[in-house]
Backbone and ligand atoms as CSV (ligand in chain L), in Angstrom:
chain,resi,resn,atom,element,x,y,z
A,1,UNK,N,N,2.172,14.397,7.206
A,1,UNK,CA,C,0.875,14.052,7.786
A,1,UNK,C,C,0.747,12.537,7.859
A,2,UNK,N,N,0.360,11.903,8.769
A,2,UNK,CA,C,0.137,10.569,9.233
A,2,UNK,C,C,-1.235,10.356,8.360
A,3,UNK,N,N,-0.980,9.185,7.913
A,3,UNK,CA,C,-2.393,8.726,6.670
A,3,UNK,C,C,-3.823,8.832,7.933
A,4,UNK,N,N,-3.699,8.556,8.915
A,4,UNK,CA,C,-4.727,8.590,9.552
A,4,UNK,C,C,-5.428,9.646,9.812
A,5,UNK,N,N,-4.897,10.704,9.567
A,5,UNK,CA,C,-5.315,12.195,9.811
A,5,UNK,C,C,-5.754,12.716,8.366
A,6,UNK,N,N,-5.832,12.102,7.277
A,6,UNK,CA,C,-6.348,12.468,5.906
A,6,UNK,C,C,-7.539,13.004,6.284
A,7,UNK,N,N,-8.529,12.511,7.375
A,7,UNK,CA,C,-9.746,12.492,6.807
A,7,UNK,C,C,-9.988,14.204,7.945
A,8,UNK,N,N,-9.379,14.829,8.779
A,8,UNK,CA,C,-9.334,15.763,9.756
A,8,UNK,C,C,-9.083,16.906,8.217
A,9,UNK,N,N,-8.520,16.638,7.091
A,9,UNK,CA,C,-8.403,18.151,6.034
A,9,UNK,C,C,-9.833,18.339,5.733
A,10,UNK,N,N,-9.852,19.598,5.552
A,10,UNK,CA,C,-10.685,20.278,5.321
A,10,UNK,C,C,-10.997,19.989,3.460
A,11,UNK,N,N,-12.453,19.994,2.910
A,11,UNK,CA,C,-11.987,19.876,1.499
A,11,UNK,C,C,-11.962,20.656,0.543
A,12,UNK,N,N,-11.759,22.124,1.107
A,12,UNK,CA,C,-11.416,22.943,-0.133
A,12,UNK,C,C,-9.492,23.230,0.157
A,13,UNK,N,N,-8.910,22.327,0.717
A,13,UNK,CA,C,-7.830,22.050,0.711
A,13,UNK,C,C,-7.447,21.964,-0.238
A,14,UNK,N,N,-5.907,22.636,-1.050
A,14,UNK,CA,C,-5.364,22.156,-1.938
A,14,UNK,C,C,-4.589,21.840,-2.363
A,15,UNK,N,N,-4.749,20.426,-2.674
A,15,UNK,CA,C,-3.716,19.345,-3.064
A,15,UNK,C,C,-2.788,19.803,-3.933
A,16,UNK,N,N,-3.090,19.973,-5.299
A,16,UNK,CA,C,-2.616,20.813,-6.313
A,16,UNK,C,C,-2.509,22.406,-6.858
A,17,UNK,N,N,-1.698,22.819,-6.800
A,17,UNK,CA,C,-1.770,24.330,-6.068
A,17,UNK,C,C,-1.583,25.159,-7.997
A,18,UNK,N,N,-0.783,23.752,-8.580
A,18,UNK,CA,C,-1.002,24.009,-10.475
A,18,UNK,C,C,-2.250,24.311,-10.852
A,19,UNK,N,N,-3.222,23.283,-10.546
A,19,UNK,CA,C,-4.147,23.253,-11.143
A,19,UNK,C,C,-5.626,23.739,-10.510
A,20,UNK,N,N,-5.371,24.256,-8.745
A,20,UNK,CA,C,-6.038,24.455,-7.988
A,20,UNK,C,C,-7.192,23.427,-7.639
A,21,UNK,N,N,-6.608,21.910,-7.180
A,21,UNK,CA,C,-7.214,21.087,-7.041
A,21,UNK,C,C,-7.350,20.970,-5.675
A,22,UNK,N,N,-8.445,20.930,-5.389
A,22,UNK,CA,C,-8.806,20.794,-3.841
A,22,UNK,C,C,-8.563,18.748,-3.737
A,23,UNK,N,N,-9.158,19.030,-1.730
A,23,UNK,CA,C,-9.305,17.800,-1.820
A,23,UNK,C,C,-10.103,16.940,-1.579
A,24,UNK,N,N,-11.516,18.020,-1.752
A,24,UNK,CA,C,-12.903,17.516,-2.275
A,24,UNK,C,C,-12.724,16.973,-3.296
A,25,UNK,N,N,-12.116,17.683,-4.206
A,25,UNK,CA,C,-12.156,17.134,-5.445
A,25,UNK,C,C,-11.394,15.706,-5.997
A,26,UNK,N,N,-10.390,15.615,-5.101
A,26,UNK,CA,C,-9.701,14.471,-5.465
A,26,UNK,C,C,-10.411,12.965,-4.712
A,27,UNK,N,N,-11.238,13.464,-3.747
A,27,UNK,CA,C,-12.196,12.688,-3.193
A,27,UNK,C,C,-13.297,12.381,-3.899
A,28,UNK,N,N,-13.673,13.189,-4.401
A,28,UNK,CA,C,-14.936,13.050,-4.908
A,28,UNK,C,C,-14.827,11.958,-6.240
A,29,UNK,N,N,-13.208,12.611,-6.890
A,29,UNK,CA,C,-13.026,11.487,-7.714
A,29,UNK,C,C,-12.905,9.980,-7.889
A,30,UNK,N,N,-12.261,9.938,-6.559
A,30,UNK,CA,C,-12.099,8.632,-6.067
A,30,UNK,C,C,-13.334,8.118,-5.804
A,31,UNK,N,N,-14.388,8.464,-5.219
A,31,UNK,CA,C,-15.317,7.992,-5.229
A,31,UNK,C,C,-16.265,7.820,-6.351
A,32,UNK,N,N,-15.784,8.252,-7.434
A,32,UNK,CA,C,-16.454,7.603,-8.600
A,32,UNK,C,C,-15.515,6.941,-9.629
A,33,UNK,N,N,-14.714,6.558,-9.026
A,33,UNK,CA,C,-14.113,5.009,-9.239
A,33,UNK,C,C,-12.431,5.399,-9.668
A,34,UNK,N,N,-11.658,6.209,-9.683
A,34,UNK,CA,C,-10.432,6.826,-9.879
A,34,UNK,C,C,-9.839,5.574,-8.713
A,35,UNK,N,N,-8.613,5.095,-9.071
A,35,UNK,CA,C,-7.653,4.356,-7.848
A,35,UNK,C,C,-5.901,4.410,-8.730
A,36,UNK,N,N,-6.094,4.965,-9.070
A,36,UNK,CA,C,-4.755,5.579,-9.521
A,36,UNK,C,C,-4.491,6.931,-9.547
A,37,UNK,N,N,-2.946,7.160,-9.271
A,37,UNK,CA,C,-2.713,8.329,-9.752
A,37,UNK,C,C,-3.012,9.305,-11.297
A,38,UNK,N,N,-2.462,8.314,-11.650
A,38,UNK,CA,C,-3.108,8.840,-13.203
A,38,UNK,C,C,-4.401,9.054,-13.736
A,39,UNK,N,N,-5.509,7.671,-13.083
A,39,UNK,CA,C,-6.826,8.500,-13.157
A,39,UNK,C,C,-7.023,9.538,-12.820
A,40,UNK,N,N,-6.723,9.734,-11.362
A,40,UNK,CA,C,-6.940,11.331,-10.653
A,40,UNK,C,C,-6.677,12.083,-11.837
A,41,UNK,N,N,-5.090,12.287,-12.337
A,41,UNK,CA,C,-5.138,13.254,-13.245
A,41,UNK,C,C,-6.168,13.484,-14.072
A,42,UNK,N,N,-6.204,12.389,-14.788
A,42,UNK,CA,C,-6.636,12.727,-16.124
A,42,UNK,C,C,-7.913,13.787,-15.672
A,43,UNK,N,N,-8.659,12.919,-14.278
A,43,UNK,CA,C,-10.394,12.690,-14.015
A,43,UNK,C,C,-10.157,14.424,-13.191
A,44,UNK,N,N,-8.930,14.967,-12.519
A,44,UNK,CA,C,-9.245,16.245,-11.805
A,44,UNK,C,C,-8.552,17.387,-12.595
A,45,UNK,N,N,-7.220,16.898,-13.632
A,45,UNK,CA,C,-6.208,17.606,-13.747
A,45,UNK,C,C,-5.455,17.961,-12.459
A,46,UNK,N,N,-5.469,17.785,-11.944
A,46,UNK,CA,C,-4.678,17.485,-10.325
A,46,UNK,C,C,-3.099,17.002,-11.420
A,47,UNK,N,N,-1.815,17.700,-10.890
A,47,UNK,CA,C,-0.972,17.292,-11.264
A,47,UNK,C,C,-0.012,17.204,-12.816
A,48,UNK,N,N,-0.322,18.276,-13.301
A,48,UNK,CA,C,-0.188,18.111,-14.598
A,48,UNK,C,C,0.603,19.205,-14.917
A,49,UNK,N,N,1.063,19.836,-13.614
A,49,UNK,CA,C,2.229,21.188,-13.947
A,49,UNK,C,C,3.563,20.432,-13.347
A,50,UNK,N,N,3.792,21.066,-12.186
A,50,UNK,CA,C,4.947,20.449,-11.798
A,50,UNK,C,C,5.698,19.200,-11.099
A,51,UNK,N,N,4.262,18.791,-10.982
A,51,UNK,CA,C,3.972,17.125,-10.609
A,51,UNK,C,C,4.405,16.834,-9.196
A,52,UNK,N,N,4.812,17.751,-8.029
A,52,UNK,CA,C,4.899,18.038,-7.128
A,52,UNK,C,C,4.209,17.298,-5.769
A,53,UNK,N,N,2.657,17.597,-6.541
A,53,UNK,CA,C,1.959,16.911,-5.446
A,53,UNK,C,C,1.197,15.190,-5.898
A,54,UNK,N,N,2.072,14.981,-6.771
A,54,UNK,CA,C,1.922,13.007,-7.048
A,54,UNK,C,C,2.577,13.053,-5.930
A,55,UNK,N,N,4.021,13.069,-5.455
A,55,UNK,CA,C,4.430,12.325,-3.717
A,55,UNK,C,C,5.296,12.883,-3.054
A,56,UNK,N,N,4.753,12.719,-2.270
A,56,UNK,CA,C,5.885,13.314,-1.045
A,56,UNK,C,C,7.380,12.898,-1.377
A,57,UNK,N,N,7.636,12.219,-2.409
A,57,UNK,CA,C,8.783,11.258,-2.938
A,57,UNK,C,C,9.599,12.613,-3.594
A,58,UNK,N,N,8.809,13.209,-4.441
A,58,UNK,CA,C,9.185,14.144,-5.256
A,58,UNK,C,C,8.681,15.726,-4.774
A,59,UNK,N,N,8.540,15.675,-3.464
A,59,UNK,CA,C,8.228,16.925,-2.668
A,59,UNK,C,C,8.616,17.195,-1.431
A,60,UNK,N,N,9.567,16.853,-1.087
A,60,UNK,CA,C,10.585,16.448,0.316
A,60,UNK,C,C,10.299,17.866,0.926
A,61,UNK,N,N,11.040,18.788,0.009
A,61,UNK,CA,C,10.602,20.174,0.706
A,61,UNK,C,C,10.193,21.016,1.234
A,62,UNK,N,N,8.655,20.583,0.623
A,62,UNK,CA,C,7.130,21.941,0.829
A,62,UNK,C,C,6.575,21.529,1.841
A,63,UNK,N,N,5.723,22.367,1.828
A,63,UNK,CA,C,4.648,22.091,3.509
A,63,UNK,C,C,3.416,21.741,3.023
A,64,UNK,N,N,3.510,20.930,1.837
A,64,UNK,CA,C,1.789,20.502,1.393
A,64,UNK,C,C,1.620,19.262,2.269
A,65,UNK,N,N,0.316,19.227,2.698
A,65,UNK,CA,C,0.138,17.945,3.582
A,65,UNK,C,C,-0.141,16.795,3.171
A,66,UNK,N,N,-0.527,17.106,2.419
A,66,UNK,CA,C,-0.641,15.645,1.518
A,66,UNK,C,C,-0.730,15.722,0.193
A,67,UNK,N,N,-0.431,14.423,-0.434
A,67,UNK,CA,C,-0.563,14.156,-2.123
A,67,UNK,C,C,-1.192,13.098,-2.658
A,68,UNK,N,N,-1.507,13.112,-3.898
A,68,UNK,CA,C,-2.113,12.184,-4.476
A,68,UNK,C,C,-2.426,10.839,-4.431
A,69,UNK,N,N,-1.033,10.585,-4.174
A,69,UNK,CA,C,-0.650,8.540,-3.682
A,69,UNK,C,C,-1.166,8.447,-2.284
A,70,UNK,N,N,-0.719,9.308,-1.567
A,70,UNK,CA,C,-1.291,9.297,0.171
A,70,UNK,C,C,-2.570,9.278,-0.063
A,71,UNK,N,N,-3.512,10.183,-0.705
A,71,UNK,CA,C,-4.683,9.895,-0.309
A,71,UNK,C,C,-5.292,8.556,-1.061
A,72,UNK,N,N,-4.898,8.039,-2.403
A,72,UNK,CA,C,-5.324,6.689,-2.918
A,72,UNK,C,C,-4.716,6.055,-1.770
A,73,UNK,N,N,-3.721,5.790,-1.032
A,73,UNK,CA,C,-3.138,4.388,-0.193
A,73,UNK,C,C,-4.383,4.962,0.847
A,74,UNK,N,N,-4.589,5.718,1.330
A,74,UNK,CA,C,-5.385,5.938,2.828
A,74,UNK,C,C,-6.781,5.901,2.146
A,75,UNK,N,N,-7.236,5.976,0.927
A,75,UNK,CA,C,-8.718,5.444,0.921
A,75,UNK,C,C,-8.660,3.852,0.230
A,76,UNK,N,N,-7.765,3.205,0.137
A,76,UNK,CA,C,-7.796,1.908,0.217
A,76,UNK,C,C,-7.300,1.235,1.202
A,77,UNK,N,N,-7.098,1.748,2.379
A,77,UNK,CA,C,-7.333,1.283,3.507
A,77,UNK,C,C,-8.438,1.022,4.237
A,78,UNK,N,N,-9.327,1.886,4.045
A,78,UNK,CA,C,-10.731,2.006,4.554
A,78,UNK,C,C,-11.737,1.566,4.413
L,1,LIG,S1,S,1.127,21.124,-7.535
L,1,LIG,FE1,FE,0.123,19.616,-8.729
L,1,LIG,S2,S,1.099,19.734,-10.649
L,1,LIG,FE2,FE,2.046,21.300,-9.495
């Protein structure tokens, strides 16, 4: 997914499929002050099974559209 199209997901999208983290939720976090990956965790549990959806780095495979780092880099663009 092209960072520009982040904002076209829907937000009961889910990012984290471990922990059933949408991506309301990882939004919502960010907007109360999360800018790391690791905040997210701690702040959604987003990421804390197979760590899959921290990056597309470590998810070459799957058909998730996006991950954790993509959406922190594309809301600090904005
Ligand atoms: S999909 Fe997020 S930890 Fe497994």
């Amino acid at each position: 997914m092209r960072l520009e199209d982040i904002d076209n997901l829907k937000s009961d999208y889910i990012v984290c499929e471990c922990y059933e983290v949408s991506f309301g939720d990882i939004v919502e976090a960010i907007e109360n002050g999360c800018d790391t990956v690791d905040s997210l965790m701690h702040e959604t549990h987003a990421g804390y099974g197979c760590e899959r959806c921290h990056s597309k780095l470590n998810d070459s495979d799957s058909d998730r559209e996006v991950h954790l780092d993509e959406i922190l880099e594309y809301t600090k663009l904005k």
